[in-house]
C-alpha angles and dihedrals in degrees: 000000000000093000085056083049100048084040090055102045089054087057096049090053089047091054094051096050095044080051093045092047094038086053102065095057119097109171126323092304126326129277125250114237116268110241095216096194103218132169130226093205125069135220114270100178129046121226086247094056089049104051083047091061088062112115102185098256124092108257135160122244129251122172120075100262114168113185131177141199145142120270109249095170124030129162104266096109097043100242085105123059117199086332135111120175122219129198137189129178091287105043156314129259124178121240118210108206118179095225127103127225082028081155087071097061089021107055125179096273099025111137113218136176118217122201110214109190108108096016119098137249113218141144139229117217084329087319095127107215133182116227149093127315107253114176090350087302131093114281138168124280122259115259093231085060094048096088093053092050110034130047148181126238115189121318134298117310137183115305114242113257122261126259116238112226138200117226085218106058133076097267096184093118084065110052119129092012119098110274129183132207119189136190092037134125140208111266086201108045126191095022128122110256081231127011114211115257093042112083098211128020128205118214124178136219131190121190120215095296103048109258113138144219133192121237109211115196123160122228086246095067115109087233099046084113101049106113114242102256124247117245131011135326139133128266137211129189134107116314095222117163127210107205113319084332118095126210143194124228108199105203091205141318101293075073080069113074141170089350098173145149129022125329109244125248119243110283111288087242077068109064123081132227122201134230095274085203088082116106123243134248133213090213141355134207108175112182094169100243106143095046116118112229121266097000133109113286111252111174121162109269105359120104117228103187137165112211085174121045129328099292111120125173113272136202116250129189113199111188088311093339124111122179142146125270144197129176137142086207097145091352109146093211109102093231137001133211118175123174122201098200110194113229110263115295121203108236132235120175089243093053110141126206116202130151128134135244142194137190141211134219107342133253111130154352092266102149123067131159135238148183123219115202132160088046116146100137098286101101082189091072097039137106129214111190132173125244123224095231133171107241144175110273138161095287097059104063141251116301092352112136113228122195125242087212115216116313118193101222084211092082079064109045136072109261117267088010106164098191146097122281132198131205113216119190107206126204115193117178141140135202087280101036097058104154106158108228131194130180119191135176100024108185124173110186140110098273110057126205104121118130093082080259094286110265128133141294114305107277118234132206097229142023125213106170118163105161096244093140107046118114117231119271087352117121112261117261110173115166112256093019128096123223101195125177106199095174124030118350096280117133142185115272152221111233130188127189112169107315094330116109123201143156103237123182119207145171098197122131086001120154089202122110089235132335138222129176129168124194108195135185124256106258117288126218097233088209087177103315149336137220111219127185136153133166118249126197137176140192134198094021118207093137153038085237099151141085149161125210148185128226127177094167095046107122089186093255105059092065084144097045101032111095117251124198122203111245116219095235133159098242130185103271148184092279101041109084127265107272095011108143108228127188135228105222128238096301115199108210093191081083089055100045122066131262108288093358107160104174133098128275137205117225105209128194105203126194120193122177136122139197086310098035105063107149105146110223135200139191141179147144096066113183135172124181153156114297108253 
């Protein structure tokens, strides 16, 4: 009886600890409290109403304007830098914050109220933003000032749905709010949307019947190297403009949506047939020799022919080089498309294509390469197909000739076909997309080995550069050299004070994050050694932006991998005066090239600055010659 007893107190006192400790458990652990951001003022103005005061000049603003709306783009893919658009049911505007990782306080969906009064209205290129003045232009606003001018207002919600929007109508109502096009294609597929080097890409996309948008992506989004997909599909991003022109910011690839099938030819009104009555060849090999500089190519039984605009292919002779060339750089036309057709080719089943190309400042994917086969006067039987051809791009250089390699004409031609064939080098640009294209030494045999083999531009045993033929405030483009902007879209410029003509690099008044532009020699035979000197001057100091720089392994299209030695020059400095013309001194390059060494070397001047780095720097004069 006492053991029962004894057995039935401990399980009482069990019972009443296991209720004391189970009692102090709610939950798992407890939650910490929420923190919901909310606001006690309300908006005043529209976004609409806003964008509306602007008169086009920047001007602070003074009236206590308070706006709201939800965020629809931020910078956590990259394609933003220090933005986020906002949008209400009137419009969008675009707010520039000088503040990084704004995605992690600014999420897609997240209201906010933004109060006006002391910021600044300004545009970019016609883009009206909304900021902070930086070097009398509009800038981005300081991050101290950010908590007295933007606020939160609950938590993320759902993001606005996107406007659809038709190619062919006026879209200016639209412009910073998400927009969405449906049913287009990539005019340039299989590209990256940005390829690194370049700061900002344009892509282009055409819906159904033709009209066209440009897709803008800078080299720092996470999907800049994601290749443009094949076929159709619908996009999403913000509608900005630049100038007349309108562009399309993707925020990241959930923008990119159902993209599927085959990517259509140009419109058949595009392609070009030539005259059947010319007569065929069993092979062909066209250097271009007999071309006249700077006028419409017109080589015996070849077409040159422009379906868009008045743009045709020309002959150009650069020092003993003679080549074709297509660009729509200043053309009025509002877009160009040339086609150079080959004359008729019989065809053999080991019949080989080779030839090489080169390109010139950037803009755009503009040249492609085709067959033509079931011709015999009749358009309606023939066939024009694309060749898979290995062409200059962003990625090989200024001015350096790449080679096609040896491409069997079988892989594009029905089996067992018997008849002609004809090659047709197409240029497509605009007045944006302004990429400069050449094409030399087009063989078409059974035997293969035209190209000239690839290479670089043809290396020269002095340089006497002294600027003469630049144009004012245009980026330099002097045959042989290259003008490269690794970082921003700054480039080197033509400069011209009285009668006095110079290349000058700057960051003032830039809106890039930092820039950095080289302009570098054309290659140079060593031939036992060289003598190099320039004068250098700067104005308005505030940097050491400038250097100069050796390279014996630099191909002209691995500026980021060759190696680049630092060259000991006098250069223009914080105590020399602003203009004063300095110069660099008799530099031997035998002390910066190896032992022996018999190549050729690349002499770069490099300019680095950014918003707060803003020397200006010139340079001219440049000479290289032989050691005395």
């Amino acid at each position: 009886m006492n053991f029962l007893k004894t057995k039935l107190f401990f399980f009482i006192g069990f019972i009443a600890v296991a209720a004391i400790f189970t009692g102090c458990v709610k939950g798992d652990f407890d939650e910490p409290p929420i923190n919901i951001p909310t606001v006690d003022f309300e908006a005043n103005t529209t976004i609409a109403q806003l964008k509306a005061s602007y008169t086009g000049i920047l001007d602070s603003i003074s009236d206590d304007i308070i706006i709201k709306g939800v965020v629809v783009a931020n910078d956590e893919s990259g394609n933003l830098y220090k933005q986020m658009v906002i949008q209400d049911e009137t419009g969008g505007i675009m707010l520039l914050i000088d503040k990084s990782y704004l995605y992690t306080e600014y999420k897609l969906g997240q209201r906010i109220y933004v109060k006006c009064k002391g910021m600044y209205l300004g545009d970019y290129n016609k883009l009206i933003q909304l900021g902070y003045i930086y070097n009398n232009a509009i800038g981005r606003l300081p991050e101290v000032m950010v908590e007295d001018h933007i606020f939160r207002d609950s938590l993320p919600g759902k993001v606005p749905a996107p406007v659809n929007i038709d190619l062919a109508h006026n879209n200016s109502a639209y412009i910073n709010m998400l927009v969405r096009i449906e049913n287009v294609h990539f005019l340039e597929v299989g590209v990256p949307f940005a390829p690194q080097g370049i700061s900002a890409t344009n892509r282009t996309i055409a819906d159904a019947s033709g009209k066209e948008l440009i897709v803008r992506t800078s080299q720092y989004a996470n999907f800049a190297s994601m290749l443009t997909p094949a076929g159709y599909g619908h996009l999403q991003g913000i509608l900005t403009i630049y100038q007349t022109t309108y562009q399309l910011l993707i925020r990241d690839t959930a923008d990119i949506i159902g993209f599927s099938g085959a990517t259509p030819p140009p419109p058949s009104g595009d392609f070009v047939y030539p005259n059947p009555d010319i007569p065929a060849v069993s092979s062909l090999e066209e250097n271009f020799d007999e071309i006249t500089n700077q006028t419409d190519i017109s080589i015996p039984g070849w077409t040159n022919e422009a379906t868009t605009g008045n743009r045709k292919w020309q002959g150009k002779i650069y020092q003993t080089e003679y080549y074709a060339q297509a660009t729509s750089y200043n053309s009025t036309d509002a877009e160009n498309v040339t086609w150079l057709v080959t004359p008729p080719v019989i065809y053999s089943n080991n019949l080989i294509l080779n030839f090489k190309s080169a390109m010139a400042y950037y803009k755009h994917d503009g040249l492609s390469v085709w067959i033509l086969t079931n011709y015999t006067a009749n358009p309606e039987t023939a066939t024009w197909t694309q060749i898979n051809a290995t062409l200059a791009n962003s990625a090989s250089g200024d001015n350096n000739w790449v080679s096609s390699g040896d491409i069997p004409l079988s892989n594009y031609v029905p089996a067992n076909y018997t008849g002609n064939i004809y090659i047709g080098f197409r240029y497509e640009g605009t007045q944006t997309n302004t990429t400069t294209y050449r094409i030399d030494e087009v063989k078409i045999n059974t035997t293969g080995g035209g190209g000239g083999g690839g290479g670089t531009i043809t290396p020269v045993s002095e340089v006497h550069e002294m600027f003469d033929n630049v144009q004012n405030d245009v980026d330099i483009n002097i045959e042989g050299w290259l003008n490269l902007a690794q970082e921003g879209t700054r480039f080197w410029r033509g400069k011209i004070f009285n009668t006095e003509k110079y290349a000058q690099a700057t960051s003032y008044k830039t809106l890039d994050n930092q820039n950095i532009c080289w302009l570098i020699t054309p290659p140079v035979m060593y031939e036992g050694g060289k003598i190099l000197n320039f004068k250098s001057a700067k104005a308005y100091w505030v940097h050491d932006g400038l250097s100069v720089l050796i390279s014996t392994d630099f191909n002209g299209s691995n500026l980021t991998t060759a190696t680049w030695t630092p060259i000991n020059a006098t250069l223009a400095g914080q105590a020399n005066a602003d203009h004063e013309w300095i110069s660099s001194g008799n530099i031997s390059i035998s002390n910066y090239v190896p032992q022996g060494f018999t190549g050729n070397f690349y002499i770069a001047f490099k300019y680095i600055g950014d918003a707060v780095n803003t020397t200006t720097f010139r340079i001219d004069e440049v000479n290289i010659g032989p050691a005395k």
